[in-house]
C-alpha positions in Angstrom: 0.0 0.0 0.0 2.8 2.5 0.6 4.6 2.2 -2.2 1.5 2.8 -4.0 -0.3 5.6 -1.9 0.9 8.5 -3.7 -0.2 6.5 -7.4 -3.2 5.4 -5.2 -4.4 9.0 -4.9 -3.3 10.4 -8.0 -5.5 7.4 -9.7 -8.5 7.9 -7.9 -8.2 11.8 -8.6 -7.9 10.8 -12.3 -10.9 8.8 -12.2 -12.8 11.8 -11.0 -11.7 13.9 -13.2 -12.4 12.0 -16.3 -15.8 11.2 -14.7 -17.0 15.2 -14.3 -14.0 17.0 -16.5 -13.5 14.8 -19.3 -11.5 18.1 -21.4 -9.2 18.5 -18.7 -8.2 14.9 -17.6 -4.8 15.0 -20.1 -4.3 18.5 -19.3 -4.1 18.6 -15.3 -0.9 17.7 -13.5 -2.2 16.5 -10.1 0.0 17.3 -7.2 0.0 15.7 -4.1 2.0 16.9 -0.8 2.4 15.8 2.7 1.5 18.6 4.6 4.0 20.2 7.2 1.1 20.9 9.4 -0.9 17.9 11.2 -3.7 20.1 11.6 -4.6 20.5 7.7 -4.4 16.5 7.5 -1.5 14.1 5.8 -1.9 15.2 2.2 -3.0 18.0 0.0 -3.8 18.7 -3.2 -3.8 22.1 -5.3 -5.9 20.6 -7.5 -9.1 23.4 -7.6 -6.3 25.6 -8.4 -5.4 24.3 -11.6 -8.9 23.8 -12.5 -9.9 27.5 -11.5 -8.2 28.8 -14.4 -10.0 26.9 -16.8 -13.3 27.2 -15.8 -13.4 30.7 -14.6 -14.7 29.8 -10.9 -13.0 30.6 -7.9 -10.5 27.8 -6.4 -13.2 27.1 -3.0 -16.0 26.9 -5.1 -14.1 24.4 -7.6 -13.0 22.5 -4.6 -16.6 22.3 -2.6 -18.2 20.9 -6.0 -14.9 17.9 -6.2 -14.9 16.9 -2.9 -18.3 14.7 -2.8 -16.4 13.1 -5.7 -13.3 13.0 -4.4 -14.9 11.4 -0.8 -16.1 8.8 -2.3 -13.4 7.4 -4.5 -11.1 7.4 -2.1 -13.6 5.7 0.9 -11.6 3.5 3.1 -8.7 5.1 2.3 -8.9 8.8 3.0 -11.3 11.5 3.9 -11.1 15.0 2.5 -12.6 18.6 3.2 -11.7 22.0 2.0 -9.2 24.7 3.1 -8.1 27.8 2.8 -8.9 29.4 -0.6 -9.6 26.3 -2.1 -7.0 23.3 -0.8 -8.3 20.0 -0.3 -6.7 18.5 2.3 -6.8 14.6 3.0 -6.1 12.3 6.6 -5.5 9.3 5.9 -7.4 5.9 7.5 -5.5 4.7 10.3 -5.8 1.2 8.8 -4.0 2.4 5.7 -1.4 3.5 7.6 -1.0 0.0 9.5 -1.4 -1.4 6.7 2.0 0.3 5.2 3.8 -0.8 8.7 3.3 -4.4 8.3 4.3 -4.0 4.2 7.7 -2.8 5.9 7.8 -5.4 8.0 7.5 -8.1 5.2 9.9 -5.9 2.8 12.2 -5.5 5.2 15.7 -4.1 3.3 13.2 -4.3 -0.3 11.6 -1.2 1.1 11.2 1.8 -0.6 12.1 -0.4 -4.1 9.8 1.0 -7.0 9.9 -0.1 -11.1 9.8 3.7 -11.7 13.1 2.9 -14.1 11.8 0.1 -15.8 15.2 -1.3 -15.9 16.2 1.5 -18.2 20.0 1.7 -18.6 21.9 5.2 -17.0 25.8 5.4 -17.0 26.5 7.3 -14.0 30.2 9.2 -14.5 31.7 10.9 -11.8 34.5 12.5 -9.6 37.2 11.6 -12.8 39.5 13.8 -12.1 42.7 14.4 -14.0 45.4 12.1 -12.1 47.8 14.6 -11.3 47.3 14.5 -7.7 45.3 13.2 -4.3 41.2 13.9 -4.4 40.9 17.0 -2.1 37.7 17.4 -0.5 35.8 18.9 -3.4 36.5 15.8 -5.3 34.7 14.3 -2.2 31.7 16.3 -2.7 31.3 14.6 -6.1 31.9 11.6 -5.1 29.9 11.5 -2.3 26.9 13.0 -4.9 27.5 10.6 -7.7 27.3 7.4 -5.7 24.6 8.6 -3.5 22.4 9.2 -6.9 23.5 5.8 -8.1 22.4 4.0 -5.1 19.1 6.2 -5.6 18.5 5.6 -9.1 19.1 1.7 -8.3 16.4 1.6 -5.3 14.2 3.3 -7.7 14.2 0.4 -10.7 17.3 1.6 -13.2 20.1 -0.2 -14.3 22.7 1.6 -13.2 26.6 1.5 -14.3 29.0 3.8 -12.6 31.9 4.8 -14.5 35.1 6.7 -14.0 37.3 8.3 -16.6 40.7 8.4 -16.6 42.5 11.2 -18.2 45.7 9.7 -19.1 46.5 11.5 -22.3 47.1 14.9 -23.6 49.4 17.4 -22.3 48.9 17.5 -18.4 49.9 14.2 -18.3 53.4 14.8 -20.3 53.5 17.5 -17.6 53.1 15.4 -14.5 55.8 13.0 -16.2 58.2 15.6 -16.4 57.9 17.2 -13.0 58.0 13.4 -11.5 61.3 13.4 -13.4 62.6 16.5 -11.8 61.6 15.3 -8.3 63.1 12.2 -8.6 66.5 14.3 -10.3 66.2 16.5 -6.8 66.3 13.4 -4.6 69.5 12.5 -5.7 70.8 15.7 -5.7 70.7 17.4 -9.1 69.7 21.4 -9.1 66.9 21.7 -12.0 63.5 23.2 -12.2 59.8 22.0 -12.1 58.7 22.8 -15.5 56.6 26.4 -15.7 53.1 24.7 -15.6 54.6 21.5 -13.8 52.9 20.2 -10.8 54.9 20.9 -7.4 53.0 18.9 -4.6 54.7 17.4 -2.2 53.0 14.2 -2.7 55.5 14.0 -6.2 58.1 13.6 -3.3 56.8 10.9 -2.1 55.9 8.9 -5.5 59.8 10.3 -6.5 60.8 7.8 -4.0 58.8 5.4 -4.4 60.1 4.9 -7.7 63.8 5.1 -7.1 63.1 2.3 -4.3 61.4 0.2 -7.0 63.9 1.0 -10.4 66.8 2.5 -9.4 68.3 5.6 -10.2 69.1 3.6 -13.5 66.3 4.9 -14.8 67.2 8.2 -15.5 70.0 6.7 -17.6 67.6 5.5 -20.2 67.2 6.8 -23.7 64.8 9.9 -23.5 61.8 9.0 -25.0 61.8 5.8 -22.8 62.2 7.6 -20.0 59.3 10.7 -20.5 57.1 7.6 -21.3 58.2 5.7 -18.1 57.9 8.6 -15.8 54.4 9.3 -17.1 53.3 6.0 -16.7 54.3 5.7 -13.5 53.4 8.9 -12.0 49.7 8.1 -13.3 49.5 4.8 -12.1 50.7 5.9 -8.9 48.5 8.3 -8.6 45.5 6.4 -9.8 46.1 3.7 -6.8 45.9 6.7 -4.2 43.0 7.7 -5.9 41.5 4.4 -6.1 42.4 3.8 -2.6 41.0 7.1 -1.4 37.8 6.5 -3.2 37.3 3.0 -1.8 38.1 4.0 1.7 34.9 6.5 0.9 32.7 3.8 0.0 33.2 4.8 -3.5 33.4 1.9 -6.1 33.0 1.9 -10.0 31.9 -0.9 -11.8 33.8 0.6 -15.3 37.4 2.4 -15.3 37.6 4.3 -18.5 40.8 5.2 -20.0 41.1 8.1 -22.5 44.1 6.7 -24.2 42.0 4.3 -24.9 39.7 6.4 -27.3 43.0 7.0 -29.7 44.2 3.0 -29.9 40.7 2.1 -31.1 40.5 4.8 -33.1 37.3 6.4 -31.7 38.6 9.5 -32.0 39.2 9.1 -35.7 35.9 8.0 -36.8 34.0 10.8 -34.8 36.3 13.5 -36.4 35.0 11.4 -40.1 31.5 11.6 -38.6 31.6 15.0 -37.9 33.0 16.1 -41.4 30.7 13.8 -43.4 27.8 16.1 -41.7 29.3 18.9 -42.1 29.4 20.8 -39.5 33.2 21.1 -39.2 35.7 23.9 -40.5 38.9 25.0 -40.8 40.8 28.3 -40.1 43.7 29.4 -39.5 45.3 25.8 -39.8 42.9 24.4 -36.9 39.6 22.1 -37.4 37.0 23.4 -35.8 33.4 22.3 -35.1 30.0 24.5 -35.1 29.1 24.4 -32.3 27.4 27.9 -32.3 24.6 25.9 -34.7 23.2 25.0 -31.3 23.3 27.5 -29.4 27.4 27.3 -28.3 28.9 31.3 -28.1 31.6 30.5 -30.0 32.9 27.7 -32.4 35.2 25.0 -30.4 38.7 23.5 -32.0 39.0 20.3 -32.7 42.8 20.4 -34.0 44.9 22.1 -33.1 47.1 24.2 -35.8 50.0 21.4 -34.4 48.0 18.8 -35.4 47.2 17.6 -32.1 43.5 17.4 -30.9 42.5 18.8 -28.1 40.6 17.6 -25.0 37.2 19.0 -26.3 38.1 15.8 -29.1 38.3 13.3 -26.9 35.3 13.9 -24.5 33.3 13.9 -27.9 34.5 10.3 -29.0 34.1 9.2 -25.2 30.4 10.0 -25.3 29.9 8.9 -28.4 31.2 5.7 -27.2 28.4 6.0 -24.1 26.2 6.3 -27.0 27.3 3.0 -28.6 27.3 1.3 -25.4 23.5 1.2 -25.2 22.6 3.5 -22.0 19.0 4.9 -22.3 20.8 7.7 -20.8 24.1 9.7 -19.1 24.7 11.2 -16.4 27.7 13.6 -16.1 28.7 15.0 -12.7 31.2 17.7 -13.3 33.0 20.4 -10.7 32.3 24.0 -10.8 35.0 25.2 -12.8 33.3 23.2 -15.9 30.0 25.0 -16.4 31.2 26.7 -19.5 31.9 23.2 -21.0 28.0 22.5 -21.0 26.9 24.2 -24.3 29.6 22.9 -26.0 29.4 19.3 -24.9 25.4 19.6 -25.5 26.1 21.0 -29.0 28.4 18.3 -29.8 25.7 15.5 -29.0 23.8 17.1 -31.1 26.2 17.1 -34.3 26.4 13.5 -33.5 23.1 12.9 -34.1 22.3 12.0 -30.4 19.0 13.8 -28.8 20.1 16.1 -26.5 17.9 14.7 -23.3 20.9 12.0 -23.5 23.1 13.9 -22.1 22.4 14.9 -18.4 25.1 17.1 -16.3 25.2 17.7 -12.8 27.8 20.9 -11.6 29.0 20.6 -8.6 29.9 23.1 -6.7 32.8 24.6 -4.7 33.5 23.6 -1.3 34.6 25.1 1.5 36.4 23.7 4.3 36.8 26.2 7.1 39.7 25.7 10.2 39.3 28.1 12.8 37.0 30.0 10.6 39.3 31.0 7.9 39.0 29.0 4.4 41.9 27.1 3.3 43.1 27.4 -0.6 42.7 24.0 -3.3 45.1 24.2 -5.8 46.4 20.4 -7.1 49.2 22.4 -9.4 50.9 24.2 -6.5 49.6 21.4 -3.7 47.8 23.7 -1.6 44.9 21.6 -1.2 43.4 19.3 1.8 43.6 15.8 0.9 40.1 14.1 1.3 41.9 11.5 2.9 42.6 14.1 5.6 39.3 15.1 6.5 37.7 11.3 6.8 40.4 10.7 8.8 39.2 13.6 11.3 35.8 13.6 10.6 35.1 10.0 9.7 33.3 9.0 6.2 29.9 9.2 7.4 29.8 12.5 8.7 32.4 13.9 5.8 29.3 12.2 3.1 26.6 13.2 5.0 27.7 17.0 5.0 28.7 16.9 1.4 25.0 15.3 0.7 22.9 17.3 2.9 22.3 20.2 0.4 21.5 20.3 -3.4 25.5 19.9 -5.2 24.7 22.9 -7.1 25.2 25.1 -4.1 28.5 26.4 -2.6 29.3 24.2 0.9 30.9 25.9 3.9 32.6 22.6 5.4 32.9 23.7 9.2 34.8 21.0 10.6 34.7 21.4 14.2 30.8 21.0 13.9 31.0 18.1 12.1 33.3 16.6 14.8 30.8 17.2 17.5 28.8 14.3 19.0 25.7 15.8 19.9 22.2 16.6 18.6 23.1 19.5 17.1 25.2 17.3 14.4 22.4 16.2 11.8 24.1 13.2 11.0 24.8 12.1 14.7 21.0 12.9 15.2 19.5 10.8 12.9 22.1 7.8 13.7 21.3 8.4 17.0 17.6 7.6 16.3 18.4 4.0 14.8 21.0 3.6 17.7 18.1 4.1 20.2 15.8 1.7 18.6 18.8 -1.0 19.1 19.4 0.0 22.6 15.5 -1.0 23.1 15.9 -4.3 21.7 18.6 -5.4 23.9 16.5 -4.3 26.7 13.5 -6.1 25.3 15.8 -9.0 25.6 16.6 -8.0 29.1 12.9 -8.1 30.6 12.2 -11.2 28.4 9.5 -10.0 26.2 10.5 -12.9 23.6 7.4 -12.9 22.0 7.3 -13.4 18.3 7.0 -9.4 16.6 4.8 -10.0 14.2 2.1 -7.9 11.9 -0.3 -9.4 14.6 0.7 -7.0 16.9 -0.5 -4.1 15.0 -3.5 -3.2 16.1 -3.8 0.6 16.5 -2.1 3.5 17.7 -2.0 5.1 20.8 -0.9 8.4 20.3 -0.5 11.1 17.8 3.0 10.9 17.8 2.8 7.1 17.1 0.6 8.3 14.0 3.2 10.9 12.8 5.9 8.1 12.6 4.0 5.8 10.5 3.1 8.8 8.3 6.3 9.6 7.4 7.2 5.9 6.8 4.7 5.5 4.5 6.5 8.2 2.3 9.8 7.0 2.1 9.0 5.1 -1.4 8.0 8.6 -3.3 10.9 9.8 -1.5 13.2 7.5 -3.0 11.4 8.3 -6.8 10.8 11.8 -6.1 15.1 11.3 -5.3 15.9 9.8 -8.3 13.8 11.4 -10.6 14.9 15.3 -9.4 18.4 13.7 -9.5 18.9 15.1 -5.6 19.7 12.6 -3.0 19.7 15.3 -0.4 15.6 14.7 -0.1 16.4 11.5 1.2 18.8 13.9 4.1 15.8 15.9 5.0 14.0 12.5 5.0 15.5 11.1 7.6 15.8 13.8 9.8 12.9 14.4 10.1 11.9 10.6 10.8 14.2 11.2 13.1 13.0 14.0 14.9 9.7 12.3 15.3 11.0 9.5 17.2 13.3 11.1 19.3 9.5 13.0 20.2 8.1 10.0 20.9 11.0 8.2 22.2 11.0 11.1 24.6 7.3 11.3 25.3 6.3 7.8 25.9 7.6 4.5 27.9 7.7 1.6 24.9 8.2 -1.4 26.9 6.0 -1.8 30.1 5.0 -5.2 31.1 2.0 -4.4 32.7 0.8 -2.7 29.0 1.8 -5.9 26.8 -0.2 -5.4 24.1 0.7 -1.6 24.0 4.5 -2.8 24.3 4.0 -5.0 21.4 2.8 -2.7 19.1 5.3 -0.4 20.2 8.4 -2.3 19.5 6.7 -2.7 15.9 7.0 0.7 15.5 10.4 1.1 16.3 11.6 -1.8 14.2 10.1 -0.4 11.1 11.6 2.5 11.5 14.9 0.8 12.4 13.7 -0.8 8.9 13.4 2.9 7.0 16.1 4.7 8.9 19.1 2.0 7.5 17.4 1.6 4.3 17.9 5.6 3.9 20.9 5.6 5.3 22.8 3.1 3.3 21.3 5.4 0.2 23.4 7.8 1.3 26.2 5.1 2.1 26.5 5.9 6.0 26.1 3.2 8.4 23.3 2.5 10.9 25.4 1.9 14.5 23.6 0.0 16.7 25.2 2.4 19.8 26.7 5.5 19.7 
């Protein structure tokens, strides 16, 4: 039934409509909202709104003529009356609502699972960043968004493929080659200079010596090309291990590891630049190749060739989603860092040449972040190493706090990390409050166990509630699945954040309010511990959404 409430509602509204507003069925977008306020029932509707402006009638008067209607379709489950200037609002039947509770029961880990996808195929592509040095915590931010709206889109019926690309070709990576070299030249003692635009973190030290422990300082004797290439290779797959490693250590895993290189030794790269000619939407000037991307809407033409001869990265991110294309995905999702919203019209345009529909192509920007120490910012720069590792902050914060924070607000806004209130283990911490609610409901297990109510907890037990705040619970429980779609269809996973809290917020009310195990009120007990273990059920099922574990103390 809770899965299907929301549908429920929206069917039965449907039917109405037809029924006494046959034009207007097709044309009506029927929403349907929890309300915040207990007092104007569980769900609302703006429908009489909507139908106000085409039929010239005030919203109240609209509503007052539906809600016979409305009453009667939706007998036994919900009863409605009219607010406001023209809101219907809806309470639910208790029995639907313990209904839903012992659904959760019998779904268990399944809840919250809907065929909204269909099964339809989505590449998810995040965090690759160029591997030129550690994932610093805006890196973190991505990541922690990109897997998050994986594990959404997964709970809500799509087949899901999370990919990273690898950026191992092109310039930057001759340039991290070359500045590896130097390091490893300094080590031994040599005077010579990071290239201009070389990179100079520390961590280049470190990998310096790795290598020299590994091959010697015989390999600076080899011929030159050999050596560039070796350095390069080395300094990248170094690199890519931290990363990997980092990543993991996050909860982070890909099922695909792309490598550009890979685009030019299959000669991807080749045929899109054929493609592109043959539909003529490429030029050249001034010795380069260009494409038109202005033809859709781009503010300028992009380059393709360089005058050199040597394409440029704009190239090889066009082959690498035309290779998404050939790969079958109903559709992509790019999650990309601030600094890359100019790239979107020309990416989009690019699609298009192809011949791709543009609704292919999804991109997420995500942005800056933040991370204040004793209230002053710190600078991110990989090139010159001023940057805090992410590695660094889940090692003082831990990784669920560090992904909660990162998740807790829609990715396209700028996040003020403030570290010491992340640290704190209190109420005031949002993700400390909500893993404290499903540490409680533990904690009165074991002392279920303690008085020896052994009983079997079964759907038997519920029989009713006995209190509002026993009703407000299983209200929000019985959400959670349009949660989850509403999640993965907005692409945000931070609605399943304000989820939670909330759930958690009304059980610390009633936690705090009402005894839940008293022997002389068994059957009151019963139904009690119910409660708490479906919410147990929806508070880990949200939280491994957001991959952060449900303690059973704190």
């Amino acid at each position: 039934m809770s899965q299907l409430i929301t549908e429920l509602f929206k069917g039965k509204i449907e039917e109405v409509l037809k029924a006494h507003y046959p034009s207007l069925f097709k044309k009506i977008d029927i929403n349907l909202e929890p309300t915040r306020d207990k007092q104007h029932g569980d769900y609302a509707t703006n429908l009489a709104f909507l139908l106000s402006r085409e039929f010239k009638k005030s919203p109240r008067e609209i509503a007052k003529e539906l809600l016979p209607y409305l009453n009667q379709a939706l007998q036994g489950i919900a009863q409605g009356k009219v607010a406001g200037g023209g809101f219907i609002n809806f309470v639910l039947e208790d029995s639907v609502l313990l209904s839903s509770l012992k659904e959760i029961l019998k779904e268990k880990e399944r809840f919250g699972e809907s065929d909204t996808g269909k099964g339809e195929k989505i590449q998810v592509e995040f965090v690759s960043v160029n591997p030129t040095g550690p994932l610093h915590v805006g890196h973190g931010k991505c990541a922690a968004f990109g897997d998050a709206l994986a594990r959404v889109l997964k709970k809500a019926g799509f087949t899901v493929e999370k990919e990273y690309y690898i950026n191992n070709a092109g310039r930057q990576t001759d340039l991290l080659g070359l500045s590896l070299e130097v390091r490893t030249r300094q080590i031994l003692g040599e005077e010579v200079e990071i290239p201009e635009d070389g990179y100079r973190g520390e961590y280049l030290v470190e990998i310096a010596r790795e290598v020299l422990k590994e091959r010697g300082k015989d390999i600076l004797s080899l011929p030159d090309e050999e050596r560039t290439q070796l350095f390069k290779e080395l300094a990248i797959e170094k690199i890519m291990g931290q990363i990997k490693g980092d990543l993991e250590n996050f909860r982070v895993q890909f099922d695909v590891w792309f490598s550009e290189k890979s685009l030019f030794e299959s000669g991807e790269v080749d045929q899109i630049l054929t493609l592109l000619k043959e539909r003529g939407y490429t030029f050249e000037k001034e010795g380069a190749l260009w494409l038109k991307t202005t033809l859709w809407g781009d503010d300028k033409d992009r380059v393709l060739i360089r005058e050199n001869g040597s394409p440029t990265y704009f190239t090889s991110d066009i082959a690498y989603h035309w290779n998404k294309w050939k790969r079958g995905f109903f559709r992509v999702i790019d999650v990309w860092g601030a600094d890359h919203h100019g790239y979107i019209p020309r990416m989009k345009a690019a699609i298009q040449a192809l011949g791709i529909p543009e609704d292919f192509l999804e991109i997420f920007i995500v942005q800056f972040v933040t991370l204040l120490r004793a209230g002053q910012p710190e600078r991110m720069s990989t090139r010159q190493g001023e940057f805090i590792p992410l590695r660094q902050l889940v090692d003082e914060v831990g990784v669920d706090v560090a992904r909660y924070y990162f998740l807790m607000r829609d990715p396209a806004t700028h996040l003020e990390f403030d570290i010491e209130v992340a640290k704190k283990q209190s109420m005031d911490n949002p993700v400390y409050y909500i893993q404290y609610a499903h540490a409680r409901i533990c904690s009165v297990f074991q002392e279920r166990q303690r008085q020896g109510f052994t009983e079997y907890l079964g759907e038997e037990k519920i029989a009713g509630f006995y209190n509002q705040e026993e009703r407000e619970i299983a209200k929000k429980l019985i959400y959670f699945p349009e949660i989850v779609k509403r999640s993965a269809i907005s692409r945000q996973p931070y609605l399943i954040c304000n989820f939670l809290y909330n759930l958690a917020g009304d059980f610390h009310a009633f936690y705090n309010l009402h005894r839940i195990i008293d022997k002389d009120k068994p059957i009151e007990s019963y139904f009690r511990l119910v409660l708490c273990r479906v919410t147990q059920i929806v508070l880990k099922n949200g939280l491994d959404l957001l991959g952060i574990t449900a303690p059973d103390s704190m």
